[in-house]
C-alpha positions in Angstrom: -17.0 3.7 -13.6 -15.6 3.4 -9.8 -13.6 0.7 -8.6 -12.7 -0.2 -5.4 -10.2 -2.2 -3.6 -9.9 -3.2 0.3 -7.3 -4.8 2.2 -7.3 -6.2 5.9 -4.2 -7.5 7.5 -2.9 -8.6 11.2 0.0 -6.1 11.8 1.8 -8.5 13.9 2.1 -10.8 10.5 3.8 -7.7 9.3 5.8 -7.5 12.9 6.8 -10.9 11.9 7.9 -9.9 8.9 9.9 -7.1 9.6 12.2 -9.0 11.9 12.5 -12.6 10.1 13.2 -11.0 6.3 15.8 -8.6 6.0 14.9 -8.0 2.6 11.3 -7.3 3.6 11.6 -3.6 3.6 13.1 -3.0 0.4 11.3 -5.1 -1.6 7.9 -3.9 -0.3 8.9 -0.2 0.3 10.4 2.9 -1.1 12.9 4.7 0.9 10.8 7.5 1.4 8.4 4.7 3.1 11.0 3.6 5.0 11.9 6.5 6.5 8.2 7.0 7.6 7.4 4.1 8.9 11.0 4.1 11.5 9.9 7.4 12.3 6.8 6.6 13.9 6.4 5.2 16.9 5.0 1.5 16.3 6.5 1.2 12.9 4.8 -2.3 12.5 1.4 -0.3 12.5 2.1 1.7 9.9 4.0 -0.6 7.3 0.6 -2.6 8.0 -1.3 0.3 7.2 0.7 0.6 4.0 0.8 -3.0 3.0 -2.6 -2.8 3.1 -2.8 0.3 1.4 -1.0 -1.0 -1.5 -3.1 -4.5 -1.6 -6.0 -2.1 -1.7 -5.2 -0.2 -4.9 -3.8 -3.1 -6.7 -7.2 -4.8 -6.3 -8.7 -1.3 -7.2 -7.1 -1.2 -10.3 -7.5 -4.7 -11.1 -3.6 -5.6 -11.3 -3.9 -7.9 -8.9 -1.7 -8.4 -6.3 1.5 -10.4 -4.7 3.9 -11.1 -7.5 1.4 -9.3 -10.1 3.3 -6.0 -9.4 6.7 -4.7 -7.8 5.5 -3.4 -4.2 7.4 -0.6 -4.6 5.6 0.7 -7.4 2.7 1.5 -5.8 3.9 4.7 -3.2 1.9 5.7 -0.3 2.8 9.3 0.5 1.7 12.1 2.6 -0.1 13.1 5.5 -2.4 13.0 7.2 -4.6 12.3 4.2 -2.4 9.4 2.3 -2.2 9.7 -1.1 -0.8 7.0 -3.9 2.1 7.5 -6.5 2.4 4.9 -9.2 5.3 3.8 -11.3 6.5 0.9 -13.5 4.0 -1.8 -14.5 1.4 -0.5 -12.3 1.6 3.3 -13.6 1.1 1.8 -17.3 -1.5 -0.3 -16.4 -3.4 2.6 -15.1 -3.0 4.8 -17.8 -4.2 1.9 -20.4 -7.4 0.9 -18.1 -8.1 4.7 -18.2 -7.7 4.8 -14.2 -8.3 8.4 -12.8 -8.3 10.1 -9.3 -6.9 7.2 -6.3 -8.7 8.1 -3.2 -7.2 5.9 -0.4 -7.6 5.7 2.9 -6.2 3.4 5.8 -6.8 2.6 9.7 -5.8 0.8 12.2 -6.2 -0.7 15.6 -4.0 -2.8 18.1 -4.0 -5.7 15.8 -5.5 -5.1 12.4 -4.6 -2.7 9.7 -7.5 -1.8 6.9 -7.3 0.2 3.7 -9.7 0.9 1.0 -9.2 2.8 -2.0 -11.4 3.9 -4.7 -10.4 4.4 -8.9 -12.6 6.7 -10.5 -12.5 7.3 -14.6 
């Protein structure tokens, strides 16, 4: 069975983010995120893209989402094709729902950032 999981979200609610919460980054990405996303050159756009990334596989996986899961425990890592690492709760989950190959992928424009991902068996 295939499952799939999309996201939409306005980067500048992410912008927003960024600068009111100073936990934001931590609690929603892992260092190696981190580093990424204050690399680039509009790093709003890209920890949009990987907000929505992350949204995207929970709902693929059927975790849910929000408070269902640590943020961090779903890892969106490498380029250009972005690929997922799980851990915790969420890497369990996967392994009991018999979860197999994440394909993900993620866009964006000026003011939205879009993900899908797809579970296969």
């Amino acid at each position: 069975m295939t499952r799939v999981g999309t996201d939409l979200i306005e980067i500048e609610r992410i912008r927003r983010s960024l600068a009111r919460y100073t936990r934001f980054r931590e609690r929603c990405f892992t260092p190696a995120e981190q580093e990424y996303c204050d690399s680039r050159p509009n790093p709003a756009q890209s920890y949009a893209g990987r907000f929505a990334g992350k949204e995207a596989v929970g709902k693929a996986l059927g975790f849910g989402v929000a408070r269902a899961f640590a943020w961090t425990e779903i890892e969106i890592v490498g380029r250009p094709k972005p690929s997922v690492r799980l851990s915790g709760r969420v890497a369990a989950w996967a392994e009991q729902v018999g979860a197999g190959t994440i394909d993900l992928s993620m866009t964006h424009s000026r003011e939205l950032a879009q993900a899908v991902a797809i579970v296969d068996d």
